[in-house]
Biotite code that builds the C-alpha atoms (Angstrom):
import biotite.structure as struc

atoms = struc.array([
    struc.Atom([-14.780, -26.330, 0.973], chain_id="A", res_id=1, res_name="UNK", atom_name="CA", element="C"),
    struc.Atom([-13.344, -23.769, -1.728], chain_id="A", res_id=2, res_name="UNK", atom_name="CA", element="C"),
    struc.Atom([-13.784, -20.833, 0.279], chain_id="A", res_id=3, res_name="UNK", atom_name="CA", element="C"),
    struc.Atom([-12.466, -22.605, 3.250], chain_id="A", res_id=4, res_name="UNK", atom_name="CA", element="C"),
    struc.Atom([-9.254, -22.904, 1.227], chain_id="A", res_id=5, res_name="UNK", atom_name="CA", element="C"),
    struc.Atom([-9.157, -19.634, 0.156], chain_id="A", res_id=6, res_name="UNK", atom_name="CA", element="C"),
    struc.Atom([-9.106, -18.149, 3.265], chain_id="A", res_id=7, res_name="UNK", atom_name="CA", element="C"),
    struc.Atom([-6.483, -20.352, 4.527], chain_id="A", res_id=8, res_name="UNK", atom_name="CA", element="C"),
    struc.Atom([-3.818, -20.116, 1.774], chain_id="A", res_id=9, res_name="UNK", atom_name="CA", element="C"),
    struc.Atom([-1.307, -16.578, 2.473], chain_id="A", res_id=10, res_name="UNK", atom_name="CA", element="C"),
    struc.Atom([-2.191, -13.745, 0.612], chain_id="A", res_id=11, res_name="UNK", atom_name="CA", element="C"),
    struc.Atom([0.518, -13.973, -1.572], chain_id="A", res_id=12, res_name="UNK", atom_name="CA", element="C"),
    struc.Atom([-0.896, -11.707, -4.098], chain_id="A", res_id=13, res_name="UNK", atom_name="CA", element="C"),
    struc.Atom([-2.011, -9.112, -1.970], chain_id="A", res_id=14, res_name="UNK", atom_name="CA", element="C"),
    struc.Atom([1.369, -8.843, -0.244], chain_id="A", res_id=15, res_name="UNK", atom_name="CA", element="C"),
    struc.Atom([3.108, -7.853, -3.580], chain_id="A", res_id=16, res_name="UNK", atom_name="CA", element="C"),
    struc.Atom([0.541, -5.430, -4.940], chain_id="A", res_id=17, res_name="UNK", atom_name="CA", element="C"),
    struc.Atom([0.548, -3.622, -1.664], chain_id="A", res_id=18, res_name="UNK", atom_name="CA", element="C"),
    struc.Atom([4.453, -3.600, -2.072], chain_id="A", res_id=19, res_name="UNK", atom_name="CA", element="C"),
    struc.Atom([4.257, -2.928, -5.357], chain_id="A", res_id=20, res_name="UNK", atom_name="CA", element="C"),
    struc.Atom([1.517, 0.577, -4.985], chain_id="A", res_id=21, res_name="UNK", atom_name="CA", element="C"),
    struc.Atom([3.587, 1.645, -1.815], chain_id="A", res_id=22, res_name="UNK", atom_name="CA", element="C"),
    struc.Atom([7.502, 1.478, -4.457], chain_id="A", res_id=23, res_name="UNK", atom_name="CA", element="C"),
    struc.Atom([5.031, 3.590, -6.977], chain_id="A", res_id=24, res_name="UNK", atom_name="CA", element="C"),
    struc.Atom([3.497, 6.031, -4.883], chain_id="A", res_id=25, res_name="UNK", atom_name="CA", element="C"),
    struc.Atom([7.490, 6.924, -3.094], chain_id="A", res_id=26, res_name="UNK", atom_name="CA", element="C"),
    struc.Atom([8.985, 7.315, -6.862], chain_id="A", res_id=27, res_name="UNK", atom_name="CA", element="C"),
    struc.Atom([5.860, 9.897, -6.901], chain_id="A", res_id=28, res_name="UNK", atom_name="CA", element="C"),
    struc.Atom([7.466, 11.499, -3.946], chain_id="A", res_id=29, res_name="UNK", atom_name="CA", element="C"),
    struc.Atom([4.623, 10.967, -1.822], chain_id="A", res_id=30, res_name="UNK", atom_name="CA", element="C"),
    struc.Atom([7.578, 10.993, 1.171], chain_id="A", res_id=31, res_name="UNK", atom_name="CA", element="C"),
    struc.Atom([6.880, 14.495, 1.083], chain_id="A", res_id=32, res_name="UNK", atom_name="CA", element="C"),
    struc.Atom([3.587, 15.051, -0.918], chain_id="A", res_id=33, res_name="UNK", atom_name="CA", element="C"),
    struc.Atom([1.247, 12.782, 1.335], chain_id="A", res_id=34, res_name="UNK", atom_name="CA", element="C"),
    struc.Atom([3.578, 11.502, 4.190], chain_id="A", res_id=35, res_name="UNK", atom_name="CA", element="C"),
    struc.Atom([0.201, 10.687, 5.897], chain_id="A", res_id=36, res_name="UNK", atom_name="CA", element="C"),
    struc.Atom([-1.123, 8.614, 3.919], chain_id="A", res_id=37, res_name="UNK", atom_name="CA", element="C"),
    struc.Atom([2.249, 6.763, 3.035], chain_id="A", res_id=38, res_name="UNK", atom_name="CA", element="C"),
    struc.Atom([2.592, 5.832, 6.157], chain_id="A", res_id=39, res_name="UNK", atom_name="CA", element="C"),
    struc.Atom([-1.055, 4.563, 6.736], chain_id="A", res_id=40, res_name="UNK", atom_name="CA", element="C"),
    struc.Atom([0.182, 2.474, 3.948], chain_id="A", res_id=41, res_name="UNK", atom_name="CA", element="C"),
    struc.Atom([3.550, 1.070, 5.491], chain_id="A", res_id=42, res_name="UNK", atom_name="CA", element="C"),
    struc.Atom([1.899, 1.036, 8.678], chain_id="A", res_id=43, res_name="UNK", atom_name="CA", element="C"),
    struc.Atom([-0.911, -1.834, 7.355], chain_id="A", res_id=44, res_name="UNK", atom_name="CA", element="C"),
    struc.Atom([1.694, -3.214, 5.414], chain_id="A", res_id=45, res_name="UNK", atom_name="CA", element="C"),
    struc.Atom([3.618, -4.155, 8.246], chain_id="A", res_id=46, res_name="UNK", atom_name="CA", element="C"),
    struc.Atom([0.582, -5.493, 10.458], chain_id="A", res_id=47, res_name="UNK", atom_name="CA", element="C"),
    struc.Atom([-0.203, -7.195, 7.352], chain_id="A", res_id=48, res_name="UNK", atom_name="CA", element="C"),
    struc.Atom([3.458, -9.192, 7.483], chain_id="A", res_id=49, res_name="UNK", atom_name="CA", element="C"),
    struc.Atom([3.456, -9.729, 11.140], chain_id="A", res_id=50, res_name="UNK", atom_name="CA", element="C"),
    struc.Atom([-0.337, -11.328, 10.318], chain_id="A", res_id=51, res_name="UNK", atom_name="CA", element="C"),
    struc.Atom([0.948, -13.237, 7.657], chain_id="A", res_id=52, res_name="UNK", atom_name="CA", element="C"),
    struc.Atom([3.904, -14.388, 9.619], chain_id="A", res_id=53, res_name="UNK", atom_name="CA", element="C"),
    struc.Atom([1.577, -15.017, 12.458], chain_id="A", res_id=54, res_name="UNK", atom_name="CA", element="C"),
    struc.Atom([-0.374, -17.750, 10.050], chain_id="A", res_id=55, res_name="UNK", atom_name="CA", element="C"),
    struc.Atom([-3.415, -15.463, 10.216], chain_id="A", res_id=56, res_name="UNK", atom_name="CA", element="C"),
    struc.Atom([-4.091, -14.857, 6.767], chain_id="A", res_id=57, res_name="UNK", atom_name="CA", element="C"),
    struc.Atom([-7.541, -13.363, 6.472], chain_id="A", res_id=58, res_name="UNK", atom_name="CA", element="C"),
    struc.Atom([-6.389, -10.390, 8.543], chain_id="A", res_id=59, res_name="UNK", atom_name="CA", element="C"),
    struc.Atom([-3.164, -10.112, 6.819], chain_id="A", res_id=60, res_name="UNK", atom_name="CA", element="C"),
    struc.Atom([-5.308, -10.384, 3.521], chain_id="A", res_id=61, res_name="UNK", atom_name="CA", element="C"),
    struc.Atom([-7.463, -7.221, 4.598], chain_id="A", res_id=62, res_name="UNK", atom_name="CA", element="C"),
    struc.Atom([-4.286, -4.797, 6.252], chain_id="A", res_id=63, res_name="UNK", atom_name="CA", element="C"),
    struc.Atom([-2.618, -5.582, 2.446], chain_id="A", res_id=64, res_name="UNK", atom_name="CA", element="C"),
    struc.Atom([-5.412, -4.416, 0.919], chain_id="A", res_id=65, res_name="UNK", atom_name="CA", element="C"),
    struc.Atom([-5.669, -1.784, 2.946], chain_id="A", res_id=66, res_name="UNK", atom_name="CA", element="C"),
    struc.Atom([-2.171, -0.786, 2.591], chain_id="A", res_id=67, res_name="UNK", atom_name="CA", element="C"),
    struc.Atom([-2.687, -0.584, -1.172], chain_id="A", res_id=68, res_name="UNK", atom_name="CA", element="C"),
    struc.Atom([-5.517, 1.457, -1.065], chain_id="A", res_id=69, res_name="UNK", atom_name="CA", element="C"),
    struc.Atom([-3.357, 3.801, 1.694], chain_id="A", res_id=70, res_name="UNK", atom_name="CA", element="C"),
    struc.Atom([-0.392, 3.559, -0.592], chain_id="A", res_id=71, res_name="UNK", atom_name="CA", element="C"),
    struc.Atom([-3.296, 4.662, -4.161], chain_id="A", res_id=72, res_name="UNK", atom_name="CA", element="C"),
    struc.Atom([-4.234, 7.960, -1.755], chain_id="A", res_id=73, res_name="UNK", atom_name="CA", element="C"),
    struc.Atom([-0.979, 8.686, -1.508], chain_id="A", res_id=74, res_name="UNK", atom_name="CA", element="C"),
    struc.Atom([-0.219, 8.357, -5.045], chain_id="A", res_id=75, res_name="UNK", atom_name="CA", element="C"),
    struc.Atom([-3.076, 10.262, -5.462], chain_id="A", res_id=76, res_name="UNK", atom_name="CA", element="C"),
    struc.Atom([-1.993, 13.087, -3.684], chain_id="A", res_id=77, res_name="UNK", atom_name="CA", element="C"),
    struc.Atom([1.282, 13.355, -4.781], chain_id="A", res_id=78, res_name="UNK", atom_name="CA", element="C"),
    struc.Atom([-0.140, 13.410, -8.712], chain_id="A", res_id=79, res_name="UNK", atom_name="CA", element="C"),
    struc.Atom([-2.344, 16.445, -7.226], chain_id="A", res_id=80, res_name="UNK", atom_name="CA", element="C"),
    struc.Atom([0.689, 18.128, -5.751], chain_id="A", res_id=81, res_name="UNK", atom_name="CA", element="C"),
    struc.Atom([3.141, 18.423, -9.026], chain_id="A", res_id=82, res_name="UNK", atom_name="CA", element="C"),
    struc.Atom([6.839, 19.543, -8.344], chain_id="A", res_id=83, res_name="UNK", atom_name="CA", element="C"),
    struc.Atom([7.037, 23.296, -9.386], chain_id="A", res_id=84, res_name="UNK", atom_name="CA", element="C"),
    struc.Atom([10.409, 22.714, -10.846], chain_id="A", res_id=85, res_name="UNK", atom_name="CA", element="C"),
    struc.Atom([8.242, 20.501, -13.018], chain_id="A", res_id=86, res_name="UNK", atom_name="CA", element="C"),
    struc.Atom([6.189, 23.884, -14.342], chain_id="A", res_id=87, res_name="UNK", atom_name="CA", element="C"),
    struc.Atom([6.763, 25.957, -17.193], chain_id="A", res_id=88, res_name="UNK", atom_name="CA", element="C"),
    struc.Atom([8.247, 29.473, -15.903], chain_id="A", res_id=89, res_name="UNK", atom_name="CA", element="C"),
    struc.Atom([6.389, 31.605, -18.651], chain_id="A", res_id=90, res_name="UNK", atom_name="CA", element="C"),
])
């Protein structure tokens, strides 16, 4: 009965930390350091509202999830990718 309700209540949680890794991985500048993978990431995150607007919460559950884990590689990348005006010209 618990896991019945579970997968019936929105992924509230999910939504927001897909949101949330997607805002931190574009202040990162992974626009232009990983554009793939960023938009892997907004791509699931909008099946993932469309699901969730759709009442069909397990699948919108996994695309948020795997927007966030789009949205880490792409934070990822960018980190791996520095700015050079960041670097020390010596």
């Amino acid at each position: 009965m618990v896991v019945a309700a579970c997968e019936t209540a929105p992924p509230v949680q999910e939504m927001s930390d897909a949101r949330q890794a997607i805002a931190v991985a574009k202040e990162a500048g992974a626009a232009e350091k990983a554009a793939i993978h960023l938009r892997a990431a907004e791509v699931y995150l909008a099946s993932a509202e469309q699901k969730l607007s759709d009442h069909q919460y397990s699948q919108a559950r996994y695309n948020a999830k795997q927007a966030k884990m789009k949205a880490l590689d792409a934070l990822k990348a960018s980190e791996a990718h520095p700015d050079s005006s960041t670097e020390d010209p010596r």
